[in-house]
N, C-alpha and C positions, 0 to 999 in steps of 0.2 A: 611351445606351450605358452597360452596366454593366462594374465591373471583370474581370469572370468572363468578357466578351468578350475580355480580354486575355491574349497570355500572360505568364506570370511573370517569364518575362527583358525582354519589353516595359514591365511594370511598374517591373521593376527598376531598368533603364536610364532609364524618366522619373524615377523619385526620384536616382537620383545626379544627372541633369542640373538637377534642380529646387535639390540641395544646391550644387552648384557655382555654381548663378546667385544662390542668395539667397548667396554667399560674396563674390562678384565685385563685387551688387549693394551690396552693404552697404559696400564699401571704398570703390569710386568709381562705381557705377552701370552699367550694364549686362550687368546679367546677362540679358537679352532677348536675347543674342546666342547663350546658350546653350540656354535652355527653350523658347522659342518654336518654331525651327527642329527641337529636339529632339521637340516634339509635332505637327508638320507631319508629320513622318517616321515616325512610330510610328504615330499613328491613321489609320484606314481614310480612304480617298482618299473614301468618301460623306460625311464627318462634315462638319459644317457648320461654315463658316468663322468665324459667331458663335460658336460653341461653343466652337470652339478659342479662339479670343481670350479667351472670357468666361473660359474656365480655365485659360487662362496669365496674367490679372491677377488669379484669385480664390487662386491658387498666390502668385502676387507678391506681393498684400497683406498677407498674412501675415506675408513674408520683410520689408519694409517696416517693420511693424506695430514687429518685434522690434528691426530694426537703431536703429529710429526713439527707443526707448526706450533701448533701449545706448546709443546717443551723448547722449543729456541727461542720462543719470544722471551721465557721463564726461567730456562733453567742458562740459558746459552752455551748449550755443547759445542768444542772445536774443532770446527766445517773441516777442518785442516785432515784430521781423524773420520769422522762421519763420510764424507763424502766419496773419497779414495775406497774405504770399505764400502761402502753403499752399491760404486759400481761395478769393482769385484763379487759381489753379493749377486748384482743381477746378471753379471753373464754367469756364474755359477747357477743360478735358479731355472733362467734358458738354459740351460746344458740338461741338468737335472728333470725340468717339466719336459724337453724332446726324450727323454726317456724311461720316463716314467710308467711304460706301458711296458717295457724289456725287464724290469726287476719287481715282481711283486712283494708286495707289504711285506708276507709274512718270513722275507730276509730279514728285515729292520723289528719287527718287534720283540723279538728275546734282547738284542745288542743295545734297542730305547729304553728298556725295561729297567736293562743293567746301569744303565746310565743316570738315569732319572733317578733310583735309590740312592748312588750313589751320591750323586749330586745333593739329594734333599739329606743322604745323612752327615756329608759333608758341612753344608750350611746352617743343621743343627748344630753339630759340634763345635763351630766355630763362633761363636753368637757376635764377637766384634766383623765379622768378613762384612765385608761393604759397609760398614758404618762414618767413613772417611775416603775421599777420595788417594791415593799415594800410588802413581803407578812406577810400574816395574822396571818400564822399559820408556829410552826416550830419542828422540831425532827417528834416522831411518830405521831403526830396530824397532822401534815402536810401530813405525806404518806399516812394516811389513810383517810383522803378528799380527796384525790388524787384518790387512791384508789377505792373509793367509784365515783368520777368522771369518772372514768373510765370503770369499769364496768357497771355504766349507760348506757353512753353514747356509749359503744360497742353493746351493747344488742338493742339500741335505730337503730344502723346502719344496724347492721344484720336483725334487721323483718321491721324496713322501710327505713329510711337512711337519706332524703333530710335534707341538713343545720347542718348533723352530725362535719364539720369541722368548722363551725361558731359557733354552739353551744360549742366546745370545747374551740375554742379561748375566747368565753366570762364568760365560766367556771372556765378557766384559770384566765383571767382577777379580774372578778368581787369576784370570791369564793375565788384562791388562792391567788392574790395580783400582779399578772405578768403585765409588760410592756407589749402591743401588740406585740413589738415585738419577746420578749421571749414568749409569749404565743404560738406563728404561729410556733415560733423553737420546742417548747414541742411540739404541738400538731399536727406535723408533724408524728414523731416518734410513736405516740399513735395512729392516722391516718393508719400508715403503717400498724401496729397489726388488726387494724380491719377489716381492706381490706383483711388481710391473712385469719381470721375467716373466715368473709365470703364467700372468693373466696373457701376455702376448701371446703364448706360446697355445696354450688351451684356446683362447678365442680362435685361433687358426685351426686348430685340432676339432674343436666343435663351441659354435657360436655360445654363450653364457644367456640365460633367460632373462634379457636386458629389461621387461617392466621390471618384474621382478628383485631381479639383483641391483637395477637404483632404489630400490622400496626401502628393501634390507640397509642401502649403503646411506641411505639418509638415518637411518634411525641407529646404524654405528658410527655416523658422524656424531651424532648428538651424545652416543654413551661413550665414544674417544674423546670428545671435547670432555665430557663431566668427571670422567678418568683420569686425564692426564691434569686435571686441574686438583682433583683431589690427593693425587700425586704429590703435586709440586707443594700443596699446602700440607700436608701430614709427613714428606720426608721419607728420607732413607730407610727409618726403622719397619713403616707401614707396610713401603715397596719389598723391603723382605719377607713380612710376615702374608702379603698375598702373594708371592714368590712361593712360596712352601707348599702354601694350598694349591696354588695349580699343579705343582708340581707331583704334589701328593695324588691329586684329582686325576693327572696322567699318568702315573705309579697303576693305578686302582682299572684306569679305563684300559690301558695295554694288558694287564695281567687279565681284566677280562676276556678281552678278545684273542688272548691265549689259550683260555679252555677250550678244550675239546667240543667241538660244537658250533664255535661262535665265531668270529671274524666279521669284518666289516670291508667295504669298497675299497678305504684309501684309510 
């Protein structure tokens, strides 16, 4: 499918929704909530469901790519940590994208469902969690929670994905001990790697609608770069309280696609 099968306010509407997620993305993760859904809706009900995926992570990595680099020039997260998890992240996220086609959705949404409440009613009740960085754990004990977080949570993105960059940030938080703010800086960098897994693995599985998804990925470069910069100026407290929303926002969109009737691709 070329763009010129679109029309202009189709087009339109995927680029503002793709600036909105790399905006969302880049604060605390989940901007999947907004692009995804946005390109289920817009493209012809023939288009193949690799497709769509392969160009909503070839749109995201872009938006990734930039937030990724804003926050180490700014906040300076340590490569030491980032990186080791980054590439556990991506062979989990390969593992997970080659089989993504063997485990449908509707395993994961009661158990994301459960999850995500808890998480959001957890980080209510706590109202100091991430306000300070103090982690828990430190030398090889630290890498390998890391570690171990990371390859989760890669494997979790590649066979389904929604809330993989909130679940990171509270990974970050609550497991290793990070300020939200340093969480959103790590879990940028780890974010990147898994978006590579899987975009490799999809672009093989079925090519991604390359005008298209560099369209979207310029215009989440622009909303990751204004993201992550509005980030780093407003602080830990901010990055929690858009924490909540999304994660209230994925609360709300799972329990939908729960009802009887309803469901979605991915």
């Amino acid at each position: 499918m070329e763009l010129a099968h679109l029309s202009a306010t189709t087009v339109a509407l995927l680029v503002a929704a793709a600036f909105a997620a790399g905006w969302v993305d880049a604060v605390v993760g989940g901007g999947g909530l907004i692009q995804l859904p946005a390109l289920l809706l817009a493209l012809p009900a023939a288009t193949a469901p690799a497709a769509i995926l392969a160009t909503n992570k070839l749109a995201s990595i872009c938006g990734t790519t930039t937030s990724s680099i804003t926050y180490y020039r700014r906040v300076h997260p340590d490569l030491r940590t980032s990186l080791p998890m980054a590439g556990w992240a991506l062979a989990g996220a390969a593992a997970g994208a080659a089989g993504a086609g063997l485990m449908p959705p509707s395993v994961f949404r009661p158990l994301v469902l459960v999850l995500l409440v808890l998480v959001a009613l957890w980080t209510l009740l706590r109202p100091d969690l991430g306000s300070v960085t103090r982690l828990r754990f430190s030398g090889r004990h630290h890498h390998a929670v890391a570690a171990g977080i990371g390859v989760c949570l890669g494997f979790y993105d590649g066979i389904f994905g929604p809330g993989t960059g909130s679940f990171l940030v509270i990974a970050l938080v609550g497991v290793l001990g990070y300020a939200f703010l340093d969480a959103s800086a790590h879990a940028k960098i780890v974010n990147l790697a898994t978006n590579l897994g899987a975009l490799v693995v999809f672009v093989a599985q079925g090519a991604p609608l390359w005008g298209l998804g560099l369209l979207m990925g310029s215009a989440n470069v622009s909303g990751a770069y204004l993201g992550a910069r509005t980030a780093v100026a407003r602080g830990s407290r901010f990055v929690r309280l858009v924490f909540l929303a999304v994660v209230l926002a994925l609360v709300v969109r799972l329990a939908w696609e729960l009802l009887p009737g309803r469901g979605t691709t991915r």
